[in-house]
Backbone bond lengths (Angstrom), bond angles and torsions (degrees), N, CA, C in turn:
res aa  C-N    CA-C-N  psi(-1)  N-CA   C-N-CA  omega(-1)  CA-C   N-CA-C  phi
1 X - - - 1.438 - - 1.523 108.87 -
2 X 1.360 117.53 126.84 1.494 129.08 -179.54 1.713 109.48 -75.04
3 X 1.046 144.14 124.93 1.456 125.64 160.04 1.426 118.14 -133.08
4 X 1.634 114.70 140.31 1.014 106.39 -164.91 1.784 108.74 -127.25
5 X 1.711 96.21 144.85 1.644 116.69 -155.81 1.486 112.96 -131.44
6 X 0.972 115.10 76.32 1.536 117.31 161.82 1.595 121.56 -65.71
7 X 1.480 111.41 123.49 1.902 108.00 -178.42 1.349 109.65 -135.23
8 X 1.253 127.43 104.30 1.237 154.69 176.41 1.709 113.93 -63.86
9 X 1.246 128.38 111.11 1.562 106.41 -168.70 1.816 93.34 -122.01
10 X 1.562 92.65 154.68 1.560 93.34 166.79 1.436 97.29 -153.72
11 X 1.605 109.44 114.75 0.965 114.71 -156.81 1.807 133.64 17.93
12 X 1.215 132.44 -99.13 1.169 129.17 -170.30 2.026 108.47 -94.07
13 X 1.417 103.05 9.21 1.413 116.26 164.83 1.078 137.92 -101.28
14 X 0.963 139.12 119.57 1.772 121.36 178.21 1.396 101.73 -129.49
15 X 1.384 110.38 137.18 1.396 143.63 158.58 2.050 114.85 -70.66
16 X 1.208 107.71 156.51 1.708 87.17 173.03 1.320 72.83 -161.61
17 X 1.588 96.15 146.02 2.144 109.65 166.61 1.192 96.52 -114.34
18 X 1.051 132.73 138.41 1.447 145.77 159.07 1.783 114.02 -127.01
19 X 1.348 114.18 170.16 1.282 116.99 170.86 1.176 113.80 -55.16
20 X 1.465 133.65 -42.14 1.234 144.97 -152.50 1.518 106.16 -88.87
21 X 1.503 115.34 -23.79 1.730 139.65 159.79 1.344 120.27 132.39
22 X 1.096 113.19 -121.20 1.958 117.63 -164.52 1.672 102.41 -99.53
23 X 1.083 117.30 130.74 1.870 118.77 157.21 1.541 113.17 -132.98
24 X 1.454 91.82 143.27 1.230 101.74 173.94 1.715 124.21 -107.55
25 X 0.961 113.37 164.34 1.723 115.64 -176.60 1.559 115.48 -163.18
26 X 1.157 127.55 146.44 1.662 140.49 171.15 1.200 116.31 -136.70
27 X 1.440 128.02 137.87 1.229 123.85 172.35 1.994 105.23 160.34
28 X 1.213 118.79 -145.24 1.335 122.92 -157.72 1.479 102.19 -147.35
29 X 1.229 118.84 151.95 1.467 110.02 -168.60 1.231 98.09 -73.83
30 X 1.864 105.86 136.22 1.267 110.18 -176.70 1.909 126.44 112.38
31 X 1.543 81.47 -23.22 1.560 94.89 -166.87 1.950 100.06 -155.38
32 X 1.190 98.84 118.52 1.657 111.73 173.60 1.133 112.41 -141.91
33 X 1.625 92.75 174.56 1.738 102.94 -170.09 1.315 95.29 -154.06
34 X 1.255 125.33 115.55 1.614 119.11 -179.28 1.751 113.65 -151.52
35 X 0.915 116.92 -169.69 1.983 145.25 179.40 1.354 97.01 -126.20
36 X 0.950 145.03 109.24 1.491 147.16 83.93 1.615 120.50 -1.87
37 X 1.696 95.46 133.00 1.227 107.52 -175.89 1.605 115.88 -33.63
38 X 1.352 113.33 -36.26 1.355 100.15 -162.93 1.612 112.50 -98.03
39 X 1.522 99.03 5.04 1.888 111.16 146.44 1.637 79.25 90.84
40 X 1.583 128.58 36.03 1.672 130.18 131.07 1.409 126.29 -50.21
41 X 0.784 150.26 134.98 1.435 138.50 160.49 1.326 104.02 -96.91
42 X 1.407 119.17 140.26 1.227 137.31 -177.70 1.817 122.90 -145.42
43 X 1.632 120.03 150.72 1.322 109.29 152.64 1.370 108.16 -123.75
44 X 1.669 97.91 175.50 1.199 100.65 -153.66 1.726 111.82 -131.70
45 X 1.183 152.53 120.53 0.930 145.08 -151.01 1.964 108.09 -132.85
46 X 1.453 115.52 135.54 1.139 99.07 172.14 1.467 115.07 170.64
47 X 1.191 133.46 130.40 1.215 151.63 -161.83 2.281 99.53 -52.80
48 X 1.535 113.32 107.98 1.009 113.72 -177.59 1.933 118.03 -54.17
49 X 1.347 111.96 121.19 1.760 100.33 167.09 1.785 91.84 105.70
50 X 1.373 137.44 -51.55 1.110 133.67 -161.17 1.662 95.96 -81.77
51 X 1.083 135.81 -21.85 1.755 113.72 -177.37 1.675 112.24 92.32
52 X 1.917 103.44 -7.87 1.493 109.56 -168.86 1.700 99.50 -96.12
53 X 1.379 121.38 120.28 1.169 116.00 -175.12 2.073 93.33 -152.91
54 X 1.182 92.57 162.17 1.911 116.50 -175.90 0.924 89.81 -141.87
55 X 1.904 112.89 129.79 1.291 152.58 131.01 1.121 143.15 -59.00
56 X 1.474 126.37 83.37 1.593 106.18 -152.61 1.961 95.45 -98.35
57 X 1.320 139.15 111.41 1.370 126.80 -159.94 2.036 86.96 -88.19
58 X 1.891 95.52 160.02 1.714 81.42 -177.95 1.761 91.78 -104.66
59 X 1.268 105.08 176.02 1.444 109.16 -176.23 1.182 96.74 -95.05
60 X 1.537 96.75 170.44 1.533 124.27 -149.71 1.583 101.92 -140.05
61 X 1.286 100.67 140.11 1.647 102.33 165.10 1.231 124.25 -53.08
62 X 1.823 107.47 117.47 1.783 94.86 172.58 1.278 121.95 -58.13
63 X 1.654 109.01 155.70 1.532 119.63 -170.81 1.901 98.16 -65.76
64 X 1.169 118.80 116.01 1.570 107.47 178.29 1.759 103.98 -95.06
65 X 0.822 116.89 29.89 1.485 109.09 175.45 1.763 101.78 -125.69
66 X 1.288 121.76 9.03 1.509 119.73 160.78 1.513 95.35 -85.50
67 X 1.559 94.61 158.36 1.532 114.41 177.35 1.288 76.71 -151.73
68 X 1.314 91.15 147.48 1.838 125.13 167.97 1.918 117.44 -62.73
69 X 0.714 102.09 119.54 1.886 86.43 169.36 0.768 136.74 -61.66
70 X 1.988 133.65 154.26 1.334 96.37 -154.31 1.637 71.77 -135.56
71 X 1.845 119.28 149.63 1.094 140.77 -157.11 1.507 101.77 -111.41
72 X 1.225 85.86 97.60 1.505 91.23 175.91 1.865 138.04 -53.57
73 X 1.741 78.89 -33.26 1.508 101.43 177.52 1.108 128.70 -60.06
74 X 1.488 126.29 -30.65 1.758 144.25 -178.98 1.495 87.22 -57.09
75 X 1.702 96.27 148.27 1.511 108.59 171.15 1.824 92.94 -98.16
76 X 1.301 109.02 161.20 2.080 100.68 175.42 1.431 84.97 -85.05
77 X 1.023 104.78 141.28 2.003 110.86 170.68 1.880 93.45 -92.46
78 X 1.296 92.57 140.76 1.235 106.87 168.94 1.712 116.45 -89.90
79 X 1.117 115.72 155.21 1.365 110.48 168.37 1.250 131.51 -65.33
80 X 1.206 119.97 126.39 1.569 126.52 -167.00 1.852 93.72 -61.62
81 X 1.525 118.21 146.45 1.569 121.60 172.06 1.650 89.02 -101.73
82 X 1.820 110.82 128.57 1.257 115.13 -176.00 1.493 80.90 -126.85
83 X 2.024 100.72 135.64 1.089 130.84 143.53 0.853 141.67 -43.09
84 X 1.846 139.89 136.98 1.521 126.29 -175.62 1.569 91.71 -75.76
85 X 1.101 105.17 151.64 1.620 115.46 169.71 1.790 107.37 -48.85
86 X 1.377 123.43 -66.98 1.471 126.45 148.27 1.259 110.09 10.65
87 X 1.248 105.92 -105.63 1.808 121.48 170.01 1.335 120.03 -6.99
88 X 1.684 92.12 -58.71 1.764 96.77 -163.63 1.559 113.54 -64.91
89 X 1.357 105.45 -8.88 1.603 98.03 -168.88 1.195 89.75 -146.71
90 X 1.397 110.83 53.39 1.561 127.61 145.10 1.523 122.88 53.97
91 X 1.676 113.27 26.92 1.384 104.36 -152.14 1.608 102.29 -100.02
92 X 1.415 115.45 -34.05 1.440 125.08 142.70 1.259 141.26 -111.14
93 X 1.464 136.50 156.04 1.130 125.34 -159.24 1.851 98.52 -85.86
């Protein structure tokens, strides 16, 4: 897979174009704080020159306007009626 990354820096800013679109970021080599194209917020941690870096993204409000689907097809199961053991083998009425 080919992917392509344009990163624009100005001083302690960087810009990045990607397919996916625009991100932003601030910080010091080693240490960031940015939005991602898809408007995540994230920091970023990682040993300068080696390529070794951790993303920790922060959470986000769940979407409250999803609802689950609802399957029409399921039958509701009813509750099974379970016997006293007793009963079953007739020992009291």
């Amino acid at each position: 897979m080919i992917r392509f990354r344009k990163i624009f820096n100005f001083g302690r800013f960087r810009t990045s174009l990607s397919k996916s679109g625009m991100g932003f970021s601030w910080g010091i080599p080693g240490l960031r704080f940015g939005v991602s194209p898809n408007g995540r917020k994230y920091f970023s941690i990682g040993i300068p020159g080696t390529g070794l870096y951790m993303i920790k993204y922060f959470d986000v409000t769940p979407n409250t306007n999803y609802q689950k689907p609802i399957n029409t097809n399921q039958k509701k199961s009813q509750p099974k009626k379970v016997e006293q053991w007793w009963k079953q083998k007739n020992l009291i009425d």
